[in-house]
C-alpha positions as CSV (number, residue, x, y, z in Angstrom):
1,X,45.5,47.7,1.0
2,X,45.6,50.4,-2.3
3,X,48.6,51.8,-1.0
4,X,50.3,48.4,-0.3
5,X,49.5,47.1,-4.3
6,X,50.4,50.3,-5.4
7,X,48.9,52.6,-8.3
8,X,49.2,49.8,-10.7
9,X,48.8,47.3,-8.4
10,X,45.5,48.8,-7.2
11,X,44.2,49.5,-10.7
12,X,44.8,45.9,-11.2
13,X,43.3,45.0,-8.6
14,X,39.6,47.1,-8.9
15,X,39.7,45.5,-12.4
16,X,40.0,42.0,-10.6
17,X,37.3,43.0,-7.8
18,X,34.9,45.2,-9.7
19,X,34.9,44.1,-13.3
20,X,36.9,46.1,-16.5
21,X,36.0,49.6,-17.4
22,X,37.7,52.7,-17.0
23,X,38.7,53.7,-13.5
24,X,40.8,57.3,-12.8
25,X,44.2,57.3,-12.0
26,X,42.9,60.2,-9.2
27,X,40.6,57.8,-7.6
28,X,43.1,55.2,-7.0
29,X,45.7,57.5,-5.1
30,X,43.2,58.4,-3.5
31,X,41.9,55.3,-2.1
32,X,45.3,54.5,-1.3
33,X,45.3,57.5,1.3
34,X,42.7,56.9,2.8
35,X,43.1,53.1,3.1
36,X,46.5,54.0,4.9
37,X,44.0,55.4,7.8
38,X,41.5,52.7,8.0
39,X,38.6,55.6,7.2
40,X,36.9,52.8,5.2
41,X,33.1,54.4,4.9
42,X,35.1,57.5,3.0
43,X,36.7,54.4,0.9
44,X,33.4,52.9,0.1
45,X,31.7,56.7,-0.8
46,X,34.0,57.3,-3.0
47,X,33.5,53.8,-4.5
48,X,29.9,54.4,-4.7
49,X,29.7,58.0,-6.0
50,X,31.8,56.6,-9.0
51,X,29.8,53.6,-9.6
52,X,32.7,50.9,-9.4
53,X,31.4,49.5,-5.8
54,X,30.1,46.7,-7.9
55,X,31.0,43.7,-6.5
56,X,31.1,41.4,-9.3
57,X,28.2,38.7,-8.7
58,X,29.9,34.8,-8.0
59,X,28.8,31.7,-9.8
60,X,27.1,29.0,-8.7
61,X,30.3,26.9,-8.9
62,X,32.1,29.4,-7.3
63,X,29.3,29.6,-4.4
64,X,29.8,26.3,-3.7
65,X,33.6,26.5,-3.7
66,X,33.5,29.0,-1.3
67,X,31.0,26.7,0.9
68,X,33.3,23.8,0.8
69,X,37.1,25.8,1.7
70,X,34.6,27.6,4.2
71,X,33.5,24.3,5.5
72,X,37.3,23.1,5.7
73,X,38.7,26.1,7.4
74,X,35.9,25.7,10.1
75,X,36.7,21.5,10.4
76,X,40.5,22.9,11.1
77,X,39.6,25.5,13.6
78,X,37.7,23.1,15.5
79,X,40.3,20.8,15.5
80,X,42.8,23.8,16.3
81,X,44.7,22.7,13.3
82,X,44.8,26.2,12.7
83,X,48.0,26.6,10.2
84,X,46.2,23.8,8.0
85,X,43.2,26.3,8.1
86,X,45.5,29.3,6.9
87,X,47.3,27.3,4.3
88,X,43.9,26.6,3.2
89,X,42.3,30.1,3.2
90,X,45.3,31.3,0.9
91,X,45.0,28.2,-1.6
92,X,41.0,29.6,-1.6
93,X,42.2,33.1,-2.4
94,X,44.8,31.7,-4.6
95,X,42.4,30.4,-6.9
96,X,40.5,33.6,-7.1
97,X,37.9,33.4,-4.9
98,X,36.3,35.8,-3.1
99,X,35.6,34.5,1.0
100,X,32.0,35.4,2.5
101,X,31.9,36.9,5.8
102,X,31.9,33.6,7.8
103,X,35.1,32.6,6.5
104,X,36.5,35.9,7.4
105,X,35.3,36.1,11.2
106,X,36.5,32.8,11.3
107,X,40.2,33.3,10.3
108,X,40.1,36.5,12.6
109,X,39.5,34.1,15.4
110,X,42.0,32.0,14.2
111,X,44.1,34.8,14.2
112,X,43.2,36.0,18.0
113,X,44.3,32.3,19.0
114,X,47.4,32.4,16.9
115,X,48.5,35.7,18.4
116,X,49.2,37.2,14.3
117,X,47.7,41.1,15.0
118,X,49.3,42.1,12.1
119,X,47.5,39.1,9.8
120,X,44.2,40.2,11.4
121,X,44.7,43.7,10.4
122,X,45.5,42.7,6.9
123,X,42.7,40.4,7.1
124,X,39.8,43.0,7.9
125,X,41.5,45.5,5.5
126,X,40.8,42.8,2.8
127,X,37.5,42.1,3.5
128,X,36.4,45.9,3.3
129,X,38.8,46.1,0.5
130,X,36.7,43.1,-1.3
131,X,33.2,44.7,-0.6
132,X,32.6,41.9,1.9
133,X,30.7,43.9,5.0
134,X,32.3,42.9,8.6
135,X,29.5,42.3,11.0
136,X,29.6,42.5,15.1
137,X,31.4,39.3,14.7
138,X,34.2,39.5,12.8
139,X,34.8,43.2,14.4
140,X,35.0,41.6,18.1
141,X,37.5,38.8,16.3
142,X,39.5,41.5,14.4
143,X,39.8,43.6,17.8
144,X,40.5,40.7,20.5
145,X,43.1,39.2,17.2
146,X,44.4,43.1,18.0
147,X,44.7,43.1,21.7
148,X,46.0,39.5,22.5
149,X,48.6,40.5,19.9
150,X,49.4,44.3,21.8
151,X,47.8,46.2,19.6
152,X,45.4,47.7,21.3
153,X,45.3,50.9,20.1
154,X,44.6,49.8,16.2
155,X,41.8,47.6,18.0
156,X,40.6,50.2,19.8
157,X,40.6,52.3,16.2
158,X,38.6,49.7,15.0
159,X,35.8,50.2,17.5
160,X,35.8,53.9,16.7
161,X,35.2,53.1,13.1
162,X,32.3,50.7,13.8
163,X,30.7,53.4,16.0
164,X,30.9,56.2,13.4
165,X,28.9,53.5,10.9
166,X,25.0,54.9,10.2
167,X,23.9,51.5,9.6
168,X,25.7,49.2,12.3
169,X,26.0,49.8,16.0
170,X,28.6,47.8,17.9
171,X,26.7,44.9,20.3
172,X,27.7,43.6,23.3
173,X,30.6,41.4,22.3
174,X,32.3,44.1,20.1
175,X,32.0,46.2,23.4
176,X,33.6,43.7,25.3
177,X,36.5,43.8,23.2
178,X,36.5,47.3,23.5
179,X,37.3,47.2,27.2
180,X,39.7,44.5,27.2
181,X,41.7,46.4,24.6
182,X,41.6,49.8,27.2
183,X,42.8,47.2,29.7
184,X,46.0,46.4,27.6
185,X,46.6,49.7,27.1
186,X,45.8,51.0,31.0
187,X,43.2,53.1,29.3
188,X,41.0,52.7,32.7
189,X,39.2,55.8,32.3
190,X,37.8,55.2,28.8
191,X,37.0,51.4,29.8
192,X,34.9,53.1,32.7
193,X,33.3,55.0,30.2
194,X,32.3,52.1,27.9
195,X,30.5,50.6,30.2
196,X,28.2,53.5,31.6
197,X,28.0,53.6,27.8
198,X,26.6,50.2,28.0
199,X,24.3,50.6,30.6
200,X,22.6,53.6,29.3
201,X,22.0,51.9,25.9
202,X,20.4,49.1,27.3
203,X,16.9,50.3,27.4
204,X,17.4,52.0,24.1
205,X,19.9,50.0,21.8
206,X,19.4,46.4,24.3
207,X,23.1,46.6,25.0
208,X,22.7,44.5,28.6
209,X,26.3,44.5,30.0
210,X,26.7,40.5,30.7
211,X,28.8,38.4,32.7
212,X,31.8,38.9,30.3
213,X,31.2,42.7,30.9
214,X,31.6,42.6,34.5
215,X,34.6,40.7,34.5
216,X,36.8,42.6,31.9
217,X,35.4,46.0,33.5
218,X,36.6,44.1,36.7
219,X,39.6,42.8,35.0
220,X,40.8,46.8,33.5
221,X,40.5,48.4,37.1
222,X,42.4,45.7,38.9
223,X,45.3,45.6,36.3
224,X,45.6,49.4,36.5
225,X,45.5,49.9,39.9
226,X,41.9,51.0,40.6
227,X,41.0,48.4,43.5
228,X,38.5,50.9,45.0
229,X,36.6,51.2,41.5
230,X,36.7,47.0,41.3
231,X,35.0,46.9,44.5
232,X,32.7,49.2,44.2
233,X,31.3,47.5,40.2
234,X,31.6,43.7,42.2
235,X,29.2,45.1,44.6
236,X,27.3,46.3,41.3
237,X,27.1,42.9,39.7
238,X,25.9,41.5,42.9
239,X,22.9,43.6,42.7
240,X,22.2,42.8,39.6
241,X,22.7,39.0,40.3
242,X,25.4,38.8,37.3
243,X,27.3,35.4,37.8
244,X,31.2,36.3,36.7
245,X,33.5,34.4,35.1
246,X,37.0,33.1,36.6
247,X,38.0,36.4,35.1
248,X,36.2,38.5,36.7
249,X,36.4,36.5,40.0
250,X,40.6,36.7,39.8
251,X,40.1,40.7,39.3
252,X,38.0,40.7,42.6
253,X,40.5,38.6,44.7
254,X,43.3,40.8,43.5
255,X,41.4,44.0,44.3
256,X,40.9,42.7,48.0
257,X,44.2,41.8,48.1
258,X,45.6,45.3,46.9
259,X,43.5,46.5,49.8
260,X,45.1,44.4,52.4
261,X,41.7,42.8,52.9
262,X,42.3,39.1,53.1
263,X,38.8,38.3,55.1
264,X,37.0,39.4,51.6
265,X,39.6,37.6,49.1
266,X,39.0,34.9,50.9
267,X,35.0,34.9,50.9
268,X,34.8,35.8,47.3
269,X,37.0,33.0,46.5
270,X,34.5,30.6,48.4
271,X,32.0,32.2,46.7
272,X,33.5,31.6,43.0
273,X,33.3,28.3,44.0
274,X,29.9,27.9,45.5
275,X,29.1,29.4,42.1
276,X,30.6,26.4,40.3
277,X,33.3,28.2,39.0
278,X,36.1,26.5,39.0
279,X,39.8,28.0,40.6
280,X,42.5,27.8,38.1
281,X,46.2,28.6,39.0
282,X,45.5,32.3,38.0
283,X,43.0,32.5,41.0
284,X,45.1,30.3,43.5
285,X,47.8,32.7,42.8
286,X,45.4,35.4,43.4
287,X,44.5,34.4,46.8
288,X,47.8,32.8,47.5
289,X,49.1,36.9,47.2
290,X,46.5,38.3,49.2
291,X,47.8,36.2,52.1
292,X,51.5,38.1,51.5
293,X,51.4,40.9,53.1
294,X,49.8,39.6,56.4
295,X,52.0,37.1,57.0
296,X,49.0,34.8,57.2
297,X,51.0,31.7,56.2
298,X,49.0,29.2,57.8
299,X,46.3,30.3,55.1
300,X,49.0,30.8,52.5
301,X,50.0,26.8,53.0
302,X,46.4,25.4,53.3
303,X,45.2,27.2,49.6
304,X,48.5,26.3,48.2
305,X,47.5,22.5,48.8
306,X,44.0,22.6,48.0
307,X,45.3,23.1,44.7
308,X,46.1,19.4,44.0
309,X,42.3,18.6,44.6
310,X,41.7,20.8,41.6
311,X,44.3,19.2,39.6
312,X,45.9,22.6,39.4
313,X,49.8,22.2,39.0
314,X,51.6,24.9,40.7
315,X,53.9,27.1,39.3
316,X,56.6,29.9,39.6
317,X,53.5,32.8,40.3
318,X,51.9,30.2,43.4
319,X,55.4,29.3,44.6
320,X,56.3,33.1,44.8
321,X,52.9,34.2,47.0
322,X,53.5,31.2,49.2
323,X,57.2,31.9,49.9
324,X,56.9,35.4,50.8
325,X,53.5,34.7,53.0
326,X,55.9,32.1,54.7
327,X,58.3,34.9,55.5
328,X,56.3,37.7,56.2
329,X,55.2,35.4,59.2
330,X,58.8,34.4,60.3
331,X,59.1,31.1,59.0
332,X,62.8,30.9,57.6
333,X,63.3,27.3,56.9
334,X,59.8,26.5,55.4
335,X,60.5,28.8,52.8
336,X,63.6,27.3,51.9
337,X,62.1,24.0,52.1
338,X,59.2,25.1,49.1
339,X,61.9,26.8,47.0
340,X,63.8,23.0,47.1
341,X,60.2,21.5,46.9
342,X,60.0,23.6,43.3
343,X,63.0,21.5,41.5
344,X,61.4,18.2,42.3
345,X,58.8,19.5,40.2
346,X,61.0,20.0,37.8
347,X,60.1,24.0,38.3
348,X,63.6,26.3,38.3
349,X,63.7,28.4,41.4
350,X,65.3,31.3,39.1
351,X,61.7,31.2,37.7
352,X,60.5,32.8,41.2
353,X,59.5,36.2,40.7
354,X,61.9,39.1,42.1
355,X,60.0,39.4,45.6
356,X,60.0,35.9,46.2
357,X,63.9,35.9,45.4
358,X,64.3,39.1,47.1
359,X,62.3,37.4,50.4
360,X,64.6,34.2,49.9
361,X,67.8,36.3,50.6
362,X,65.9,37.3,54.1
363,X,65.4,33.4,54.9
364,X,69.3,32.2,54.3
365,X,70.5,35.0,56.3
366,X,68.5,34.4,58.7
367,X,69.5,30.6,59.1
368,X,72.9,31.9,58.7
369,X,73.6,30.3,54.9
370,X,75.2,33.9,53.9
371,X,76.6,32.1,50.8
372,X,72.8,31.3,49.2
373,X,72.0,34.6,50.0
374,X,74.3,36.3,48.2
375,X,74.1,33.9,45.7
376,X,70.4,34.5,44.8
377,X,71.0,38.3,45.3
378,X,74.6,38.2,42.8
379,X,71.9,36.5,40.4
380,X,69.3,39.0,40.7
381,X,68.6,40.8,36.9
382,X,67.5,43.4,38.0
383,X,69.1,44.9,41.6
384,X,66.4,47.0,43.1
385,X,66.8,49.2,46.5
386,X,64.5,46.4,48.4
387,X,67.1,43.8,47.3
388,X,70.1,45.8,48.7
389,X,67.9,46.9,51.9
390,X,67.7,42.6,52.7
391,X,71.5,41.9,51.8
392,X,72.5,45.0,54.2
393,X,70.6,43.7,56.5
394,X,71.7,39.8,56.3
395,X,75.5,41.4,56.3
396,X,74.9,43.5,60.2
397,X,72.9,40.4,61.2
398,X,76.4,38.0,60.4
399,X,79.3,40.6,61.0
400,X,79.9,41.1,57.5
401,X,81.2,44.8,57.9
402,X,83.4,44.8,54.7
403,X,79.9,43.8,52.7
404,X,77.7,46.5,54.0
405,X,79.9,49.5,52.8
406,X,79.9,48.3,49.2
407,X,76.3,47.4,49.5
408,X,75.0,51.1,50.8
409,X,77.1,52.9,48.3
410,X,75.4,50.5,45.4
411,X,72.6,51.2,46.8
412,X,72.5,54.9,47.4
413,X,73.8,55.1,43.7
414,X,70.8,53.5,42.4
415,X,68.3,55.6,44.5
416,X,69.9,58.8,43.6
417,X,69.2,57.9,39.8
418,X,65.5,57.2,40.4
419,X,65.3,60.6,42.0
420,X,67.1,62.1,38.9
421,X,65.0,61.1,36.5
């Protein structure tokens, strides 16, 4: 923040924070260096050992300022009025006033729901920057602010930081964060590691890993590819009797799915909802993929209606698992039929993901339409060799012999480039 105001700006503004008197030139640059690498407990030492960390005591009038622009701010963000709450957190600042930690934590959250990371950091580097002490709270606001906005790694900085502190330890929640933020970033390892963190501190520190614990540990592994390692903490949280969250409950159908095990996909998703959780699209489109690649579109079409019973609209994600489970078990024209189904919806069929489109191409040729097949594979962003493998194929199946030439030369292009780099 010293670095951003500048040498004069920053001598300005100690005088503004900490009262007049005469504060070195030295002490300010350096500030500024260290605020440029978040190490705020150096910041605060050095504020201490030359006794102008005195946070200049507020008024009663200004107390009860603070009380009623905090009091707004949190009407707003229960309302999710949230850029009348930021318009009026800057008029409070405007005016000179300094806002207590509850104000703070609660513009970090508005910040996490807004998706500003950048305001959030500038936020929290204020706050220290004012003398005002973050708690547990308005770190795990600051860091999921971070994460939902990408940056993970400055979130994850953050948790280093509160970790290093003598006289804080980071709680459950700020934990939490910690592991959604590796999960961002595909740090899998380090989100593994957090946790065993967790459990050992729970006799200790009483860091209990929660519901919310299971599912974002559950959440990391699925997302980078660690189904085994899923299963294997689900099984955990069953001993343990933890009741997960639909997050946590999406990462377990995914896992099963990633291991071609649609018997368990299925029973866990019976199970999320014996629990009284209900399924969302997220976890229709879950199971909906799991039934992909056995061709089990019998299953595939019975979840992909159940969904109207939960009031669950489907979309682009739902459509995509339900086509390709439709063609994986030979059934052409009933894919075709969905993807015309989707426009009625007013849903774009362009919207499918590139498997679904890449499985479509499969179904016209199949029913002879060459022309929507190439279509849909002329419109394709992104040509991959899966897409040219289905169009060569549609081609020998309809006598297209001029096509298939051009196709496998396109084709072997693009693979010898992969294997290049």
């Amino acid at each position: 923040m010293f670095a951003a105001y500048g040498v004069k700006g920053g001598k300005k503004l100690l005088y503004h924070s900490f009262g007049q008197g005469s504060v070195n030139r030295n002490i300010i640059r350096t500030l500024a260096a260290v605020a440029d690498e978040d190490k705020f407990l150096p910041a605060k030492r050095l504020l201490k050992h030359n006794n102008i960390y005195q946070r200049r005591r507020t008024t009663v009038r200004e107390r009860k300022l603070i009380k009623q622009y905090r009091e707004k701010i949190v009407l707003y963000k229960n309302e999710e009025k949230y850029r009348l709450a930021l318009r009026t957190f800057n008029e409070m600042t405007g005016n000179g006033l300094v806002p207590d930690v509850q104000t703070y934590t609660t513009m970090l959250w508005i910040c996490k729901r807004m998706r500003q990371p950048t305001f959030a950091l500038k936020l929290f580097r204020d706050m220290v920057a004012q003398g005002v002490t973050p708690d547990n709270i308005a770190f795990s606001n600051a860091m999921s602010a971070l994460t939902r906005g990408g940056d993970w790694e400055n979130a994850l900085h953050m948790f280093d930081t509160l970790s290093k502190m003598k006289n804080q330890a980071p709680n459950v929640d700020v934990y939490n964060a910690a592991i959604r933020a590796c999960g961002k970033g595909g740090e899998w390892k380090r989100a593994l590691q957090l946790f065993s963190d967790m459990k050992e501190k729970r006799t200790d520190y009483f860091i209990e890993p929660n519901a919310v614990s299971y599912s974002e540990i559950l959440s990391t592994c699925t997302r980078c590819e660690q189904a085994s390692k899923a299963i294997e903490i689900y099984e955990d949280s069953l001993k343990e009797k933890i009741s997960l969250n639909i997050v946590g409950y999406v990462a377990v159908i995914r896992a099963y799915g990633k291991l071609n095990n649609l018997e368990m996909a299925c029973q866990t998703f019976e199970s999320m909802k014996r629990n009284g959780v209900k399924p969302n699209a997220f976890a229709f489109s879950a199971i909906l993929e799991a039934c992909e690649s056995g061709g089990k579109w019998q299953q595939a079409v019975k979840l992909f209606e159940e969904q109207f019973t939960y009031n669950v609209r489907p979309n682009p994600y739902t459509y995509s698992s339900l086509i390709c489970a439709c063609t994986n078990g030979g059934e052409w024209e009933r894919s075709i039929k969905y993807t015309e189904e989707m426009s009625n919806l007013g849903l774009i069929p362009s919207s499918l993901l590139s498997r679904a489109k890449i499985a479509l191409i499969t179904c016209y040729g199949k029913v002879k339409d060459v022309d929507s097949a190439l279509r849909i594979f002329h419109n394709l962003q992104k040509k991959t060799p899966e897409a040219y493998e289905a169009v060569i194929e549609i081609s020998k199946e309809n006598s297209c012999l001029d096509n298939i030439e051009l196709y496998q030369r396109e084709m072997d292009r693009i693979v010898s480039t992969v294997n290049v780099s």
